[in-house]
C-alpha positions in Angstrom: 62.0 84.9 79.8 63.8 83.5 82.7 63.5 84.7 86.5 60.0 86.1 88.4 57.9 87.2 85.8 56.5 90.1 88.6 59.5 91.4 90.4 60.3 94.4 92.5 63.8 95.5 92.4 64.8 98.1 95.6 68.0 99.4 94.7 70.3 102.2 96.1 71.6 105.1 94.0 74.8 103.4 91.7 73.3 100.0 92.4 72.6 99.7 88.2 68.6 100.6 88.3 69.1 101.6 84.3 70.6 98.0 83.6 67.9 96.3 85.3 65.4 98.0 83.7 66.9 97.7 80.4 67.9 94.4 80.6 64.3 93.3 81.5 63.1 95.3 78.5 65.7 93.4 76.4 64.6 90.0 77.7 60.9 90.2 77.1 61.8 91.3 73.2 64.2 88.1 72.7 61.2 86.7 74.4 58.9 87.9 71.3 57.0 90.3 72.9 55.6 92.8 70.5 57.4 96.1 71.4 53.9 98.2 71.4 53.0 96.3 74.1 55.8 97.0 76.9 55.3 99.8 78.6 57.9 101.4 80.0 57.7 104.9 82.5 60.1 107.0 84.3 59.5 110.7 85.2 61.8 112.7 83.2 62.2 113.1 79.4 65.8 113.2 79.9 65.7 109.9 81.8 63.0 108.4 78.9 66.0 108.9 76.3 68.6 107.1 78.5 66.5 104.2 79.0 65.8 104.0 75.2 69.6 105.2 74.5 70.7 102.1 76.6 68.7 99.5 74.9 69.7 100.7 71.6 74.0 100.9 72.1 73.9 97.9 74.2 72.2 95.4 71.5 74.5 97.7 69.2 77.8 97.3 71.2 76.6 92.8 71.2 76.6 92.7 67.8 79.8 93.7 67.7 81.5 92.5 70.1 82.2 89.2 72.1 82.5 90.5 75.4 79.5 92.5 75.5 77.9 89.6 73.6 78.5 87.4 76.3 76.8 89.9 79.1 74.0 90.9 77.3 73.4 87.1 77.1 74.0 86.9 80.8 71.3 90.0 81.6 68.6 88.7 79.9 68.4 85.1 80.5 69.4 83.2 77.7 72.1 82.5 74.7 71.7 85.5 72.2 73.6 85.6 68.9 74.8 89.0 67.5 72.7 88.3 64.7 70.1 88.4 67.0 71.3 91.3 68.1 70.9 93.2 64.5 67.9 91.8 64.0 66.3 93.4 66.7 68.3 96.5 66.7 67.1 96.9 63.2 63.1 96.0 64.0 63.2 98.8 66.9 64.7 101.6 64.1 62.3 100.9 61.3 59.2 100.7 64.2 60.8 103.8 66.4 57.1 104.5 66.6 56.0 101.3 68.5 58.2 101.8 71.0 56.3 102.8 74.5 59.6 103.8 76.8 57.8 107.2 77.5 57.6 109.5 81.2 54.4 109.4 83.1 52.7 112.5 82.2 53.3 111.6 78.4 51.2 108.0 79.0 48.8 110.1 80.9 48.6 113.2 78.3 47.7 110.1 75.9 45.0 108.7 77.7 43.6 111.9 78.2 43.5 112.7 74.2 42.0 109.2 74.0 39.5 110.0 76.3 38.7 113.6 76.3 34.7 113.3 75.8 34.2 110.6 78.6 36.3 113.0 81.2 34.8 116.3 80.4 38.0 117.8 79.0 37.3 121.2 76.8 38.0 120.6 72.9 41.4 121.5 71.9 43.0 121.1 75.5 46.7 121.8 75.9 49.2 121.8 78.6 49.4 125.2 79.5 53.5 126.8 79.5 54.2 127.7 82.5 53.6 131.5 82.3 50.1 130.7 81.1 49.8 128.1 84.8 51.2 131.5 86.7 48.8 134.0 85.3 45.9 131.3 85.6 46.4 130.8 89.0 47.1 134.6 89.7 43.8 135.0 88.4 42.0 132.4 90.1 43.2 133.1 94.1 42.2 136.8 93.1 38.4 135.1 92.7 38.8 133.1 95.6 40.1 136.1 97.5 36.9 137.9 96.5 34.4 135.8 98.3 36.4 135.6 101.3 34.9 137.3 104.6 37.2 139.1 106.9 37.3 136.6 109.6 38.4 133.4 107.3 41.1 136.1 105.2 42.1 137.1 108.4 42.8 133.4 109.9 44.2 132.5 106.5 46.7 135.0 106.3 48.2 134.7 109.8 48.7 131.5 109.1 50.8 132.4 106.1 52.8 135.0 108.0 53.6 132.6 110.6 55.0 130.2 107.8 57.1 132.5 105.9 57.6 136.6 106.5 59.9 137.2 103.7 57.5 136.9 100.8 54.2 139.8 99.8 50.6 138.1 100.3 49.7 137.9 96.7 53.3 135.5 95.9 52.3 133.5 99.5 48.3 133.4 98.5 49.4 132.0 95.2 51.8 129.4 96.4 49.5 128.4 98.9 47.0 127.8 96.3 49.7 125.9 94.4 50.5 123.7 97.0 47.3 123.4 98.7 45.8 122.3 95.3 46.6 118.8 95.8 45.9 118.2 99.2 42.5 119.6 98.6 41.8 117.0 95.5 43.5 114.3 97.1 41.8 114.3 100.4 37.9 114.2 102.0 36.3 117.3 103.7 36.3 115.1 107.1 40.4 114.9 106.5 39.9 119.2 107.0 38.1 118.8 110.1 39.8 116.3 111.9 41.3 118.6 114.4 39.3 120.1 116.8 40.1 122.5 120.0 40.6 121.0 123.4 38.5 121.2 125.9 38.5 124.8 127.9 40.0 125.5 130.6 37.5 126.5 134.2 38.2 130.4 134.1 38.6 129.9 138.0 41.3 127.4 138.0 43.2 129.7 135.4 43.0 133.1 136.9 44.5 130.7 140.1 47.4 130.0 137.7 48.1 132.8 136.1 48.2 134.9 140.0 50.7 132.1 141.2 53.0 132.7 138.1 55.1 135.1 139.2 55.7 133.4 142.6 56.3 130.2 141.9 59.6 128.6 143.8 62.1 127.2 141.2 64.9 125.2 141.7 68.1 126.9 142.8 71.8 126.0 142.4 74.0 124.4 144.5 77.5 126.0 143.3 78.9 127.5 140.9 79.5 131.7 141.1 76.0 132.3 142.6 75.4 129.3 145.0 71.7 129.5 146.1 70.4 131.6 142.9 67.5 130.5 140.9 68.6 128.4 138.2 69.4 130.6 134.6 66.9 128.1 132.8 64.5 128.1 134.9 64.0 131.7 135.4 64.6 132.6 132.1 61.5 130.4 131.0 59.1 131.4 134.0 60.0 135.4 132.7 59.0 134.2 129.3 55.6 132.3 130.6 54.6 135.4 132.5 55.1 137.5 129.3 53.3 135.5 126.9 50.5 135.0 129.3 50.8 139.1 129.9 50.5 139.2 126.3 47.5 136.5 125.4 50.4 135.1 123.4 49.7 131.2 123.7 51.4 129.9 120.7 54.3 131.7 122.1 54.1 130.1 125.5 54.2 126.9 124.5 57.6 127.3 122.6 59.1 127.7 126.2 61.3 125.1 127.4 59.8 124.3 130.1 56.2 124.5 129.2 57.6 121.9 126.1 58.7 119.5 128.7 55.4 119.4 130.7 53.4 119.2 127.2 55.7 115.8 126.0 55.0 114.9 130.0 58.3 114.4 130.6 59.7 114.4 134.6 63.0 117.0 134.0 64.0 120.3 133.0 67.5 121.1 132.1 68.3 117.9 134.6 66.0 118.8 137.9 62.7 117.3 138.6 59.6 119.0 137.5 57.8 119.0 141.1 53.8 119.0 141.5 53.9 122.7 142.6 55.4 123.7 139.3 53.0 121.3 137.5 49.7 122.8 139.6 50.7 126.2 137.8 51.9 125.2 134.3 49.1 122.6 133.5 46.4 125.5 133.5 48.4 127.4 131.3 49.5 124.8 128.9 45.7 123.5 128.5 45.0 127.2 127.9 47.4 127.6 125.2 46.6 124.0 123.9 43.0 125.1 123.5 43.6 128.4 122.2 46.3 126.6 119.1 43.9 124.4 118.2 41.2 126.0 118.2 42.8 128.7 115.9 44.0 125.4 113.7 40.5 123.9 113.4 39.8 128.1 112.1 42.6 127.8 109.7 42.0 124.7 108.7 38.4 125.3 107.7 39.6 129.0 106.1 42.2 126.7 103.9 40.1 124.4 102.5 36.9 127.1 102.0 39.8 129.1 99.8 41.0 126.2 97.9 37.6 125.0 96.9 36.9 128.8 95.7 40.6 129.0 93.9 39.9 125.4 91.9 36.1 126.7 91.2 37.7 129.4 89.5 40.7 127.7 88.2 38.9 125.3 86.5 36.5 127.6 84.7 39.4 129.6 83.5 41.0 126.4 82.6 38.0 125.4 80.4 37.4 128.8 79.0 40.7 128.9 77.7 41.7 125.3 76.8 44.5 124.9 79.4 45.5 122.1 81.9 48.8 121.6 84.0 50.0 117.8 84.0 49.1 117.3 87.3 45.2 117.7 86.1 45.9 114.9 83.8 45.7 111.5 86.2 43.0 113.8 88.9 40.6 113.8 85.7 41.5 110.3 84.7 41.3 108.6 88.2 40.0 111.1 91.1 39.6 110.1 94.5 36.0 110.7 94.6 35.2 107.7 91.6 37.0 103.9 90.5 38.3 105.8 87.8 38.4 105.9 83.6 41.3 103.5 83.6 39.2 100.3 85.9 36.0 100.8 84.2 36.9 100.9 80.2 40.0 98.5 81.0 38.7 96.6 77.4 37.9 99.9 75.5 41.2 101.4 76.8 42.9 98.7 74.5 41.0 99.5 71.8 42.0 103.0 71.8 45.5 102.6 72.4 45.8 100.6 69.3 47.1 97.3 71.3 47.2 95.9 75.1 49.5 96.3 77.4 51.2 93.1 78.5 54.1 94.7 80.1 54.6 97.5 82.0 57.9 98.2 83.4 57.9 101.6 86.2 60.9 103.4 86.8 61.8 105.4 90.1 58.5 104.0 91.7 59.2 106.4 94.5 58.5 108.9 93.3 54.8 107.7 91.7 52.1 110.0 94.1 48.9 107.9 95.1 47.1 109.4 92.5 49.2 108.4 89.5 49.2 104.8 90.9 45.2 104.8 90.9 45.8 105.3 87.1 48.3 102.6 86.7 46.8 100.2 89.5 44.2 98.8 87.6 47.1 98.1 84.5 49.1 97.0 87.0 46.7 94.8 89.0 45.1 93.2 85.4 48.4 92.4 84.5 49.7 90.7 88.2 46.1 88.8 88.0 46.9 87.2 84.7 46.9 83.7 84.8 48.2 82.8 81.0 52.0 83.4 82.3 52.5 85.5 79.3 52.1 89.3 80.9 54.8 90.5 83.3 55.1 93.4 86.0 58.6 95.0 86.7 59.4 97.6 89.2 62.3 99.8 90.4 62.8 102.1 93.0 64.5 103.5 96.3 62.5 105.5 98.9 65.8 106.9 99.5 66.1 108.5 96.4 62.7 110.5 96.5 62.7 113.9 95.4 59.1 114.5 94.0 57.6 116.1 97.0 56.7 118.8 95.3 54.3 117.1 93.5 53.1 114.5 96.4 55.1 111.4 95.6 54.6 109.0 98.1 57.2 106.8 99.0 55.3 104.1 100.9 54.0 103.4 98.1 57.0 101.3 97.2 57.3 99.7 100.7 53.7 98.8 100.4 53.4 97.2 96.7 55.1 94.0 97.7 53.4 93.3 101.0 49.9 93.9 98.9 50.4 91.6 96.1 52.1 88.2 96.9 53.3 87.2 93.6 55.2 90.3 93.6 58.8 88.7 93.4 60.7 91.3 95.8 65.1 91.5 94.8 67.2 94.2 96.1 70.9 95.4 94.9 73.4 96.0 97.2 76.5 96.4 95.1 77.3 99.9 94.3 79.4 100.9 91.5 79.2 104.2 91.8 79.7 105.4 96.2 82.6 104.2 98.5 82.0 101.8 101.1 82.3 104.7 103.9 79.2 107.0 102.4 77.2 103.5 101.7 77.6 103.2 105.6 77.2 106.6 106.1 73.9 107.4 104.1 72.2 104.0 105.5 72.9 104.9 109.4 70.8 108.0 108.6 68.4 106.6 106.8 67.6 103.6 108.8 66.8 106.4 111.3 64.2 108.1 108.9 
């Protein structure tokens, strides 16, 4: 196989990721590699079948055909002939079976089967539909709920209030649990606590503040229809200080304007000086209301995290009792955060009971990979870059532009990272796009550049 044998291809949406990813698939089986041993991932089924679709019409179409012939040659490195070309095409169809161009959770639904026993997963396990993942968790935050005291449900749920209104507790308890799930495996108790409250305020020095409030000079105008008045903005957020302080309300103070300028400790408000009369009053009340948000945060915080621990207590014994896991159990059972993980430790058994090693592994949209998928493919991935027999290869492709997993914790830095961590990871990015104009190229790279 010609070129890098580890390479990391960035490309842009319409840059051709599919052809490069096909056309290195291509080249390592005119290379002779065994097609049971190239591994290749993307996230989607739908994607899965394009990829395979791809590597079936295009050494189809080269059989055929001069001109495609003469590409395909081109893509992969070296003179093919079309009888080459049938040869293979016919060795994939009669082995359909061999062939490892699969999504993620499919690779990782297979190493859990393999490996069941040695990760505690209940006999008979199945990815639960998504009705059965609904009532499961229903069920579950109802436990957690249950051996919640007052104090934590009551910080818990103003929290939720504050972050969306529209939606009834039970819905906003059991997307909470939903989302919170992951950051709860994926992360150290230490990571909860992290924030803690400010330091308090001398009850002297505040009463001083809060009793010069309402007095205190603000900048006037110098024209306009009411030469002389206090300036509108001004004013308007003094009124809204007093009230909020009236009120206890802190959080609310600090969404003032002006009390927002004085936190960032910047000079001007709506283009006058912030003077050191103004600042003797506000910084009281700001270090009040600092104190008073994080120290509800640090409450919230540990209220979270007590409820998630409760909800995957439950979860999981529900889970067990009933044979059920989600995909996203899958790679936190075969690699958690806490341990080196199934995949580093039995690296030789794990070719025993795949049936055949991996040599290759090629990863689609690498963006969208969250950190703990790659600590199930890192030590593949890491074996393989190692190898010093030249005859295993690494292949990655990806766009942090293009990341749309969010939703279940895809980590784009991941890509930006892989190259700087592993020098004889060959980085290569595309530029031409056969697919955008020149005008939303520009466009989409000022804003992103800016990300």
């Amino acid at each position: 196989m010609s070129g890098p044998r580890h390479l990391l291809v960035r490309a842009s949406a319409g840059t051709g990721k599919t052809h490069q990813l096909t056309s290195r698939y291509l080249a390592l089986l005119f290379a002779g590699a065994d097609p049971g041993c190239v591994l290749a991932t993307t996230f989607t089924r739908k994607a899965a079948y394009e990829i395979l679709d791809r590597v079936l019409a295009r050494l189809a179409e080269a059989a055929r055909d001069a001109g495609e012939l003469g590409q395909l040659a081109e893509a992969v490195g070296r003179s093919v002939s079309g009888e080459e070309c049938l040869d293979l095409l016919a060795r994939l169809l009669r082995g359909m079976e061999r062939i490892r161009i699969e999504t993620i959770d499919a690779f990782f639904a297979q190493l859990a089967r393999l490996f069941a026993l040695d990760i505690g997963l209940p006999a008979g396990w199945r990815i639960a539909d998504e009705a059965e993942g609904d009532l499961v968790r229903s069920e579950a935050v109802a436990d957690a709920v249950a051996g919640a005291g007052k104090a934590e449900l009551l910080d818990l749920l103003r929290d939720l209030q504050r972050q969306d209104v529209g939606q009834s507790v039970h819905r906003k308890l059991i997307e909470f649990a939903k989302s919170g799930r992951e950051a709860l495996l994926e992360s150290r108790r230490a990571a909860w606590e992290r924030i803690e409250p400010l330091a308090a305020v001398e009850p002297r020095v505040l009463a001083a503040a809060v009793a010069a409030l309402p007095s205190l000079r603000l900048p006037r105008t110098k024209s306009g229809k009411s030469p002389g008045a206090e300036k509108a903005t001004w004013a308007k957020s003094k009124r809204r200080i007093v009230e909020c302080v009236e009120r206890q309300d802190w959080a609310g103070a600090l969404e003032v304007g002006l009390v927002q300028k004085v936190c960032a400790g910047e000079t001007h408000f709506d283009r006058v000086a912030i003077e050191l009369e103004h600042l003797e009053v506000l910084h009281p009340i700001v270090a009040r209301a600092l104190r008073e948000v994080t120290e509800q945060l640090a409450r919230q915080n540990r209220a979270s995290r007590a409820l998630l621990e409760r909800h995957e207590e439950s979860y999981q014994a529900i889970c067990r009792e009933r044979g059920l896991l989600d995909f996203s159990d899958l790679p936190e059972a075969l690699a958690p955060i806490s341990g080196a993980g199934l995949v580093s430790e039995r690296a030789f058994d794990l070719e025993h009971r795949l049936d055949g090693r991996i040599d290759h592994l090629l990863l689609d949209e690498f963006q969208d990979t969250a950190p703990v998928q790659w600590r199930v493919l890192r030590p593949i991935a890491d074996a393989i870059l190692g190898d010093a027999s030249g005859e295993k290869s690494f292949f990655c492709v990806g766009d942090v532009k293009q990341s749309i997993y969010g939703w279940r914790a895809a980590e784009p830095r991941l890509l930006r990272d892989l190259e700087k961590k592993r020098p004889n990871l060959v980085g290569e990015e595309l530029r031409k796009s056969y697919r955008s104009s020149r005008a939303v190229l520009g466009t989409v790279n000022r804003v992103f550049t800016k990300i």
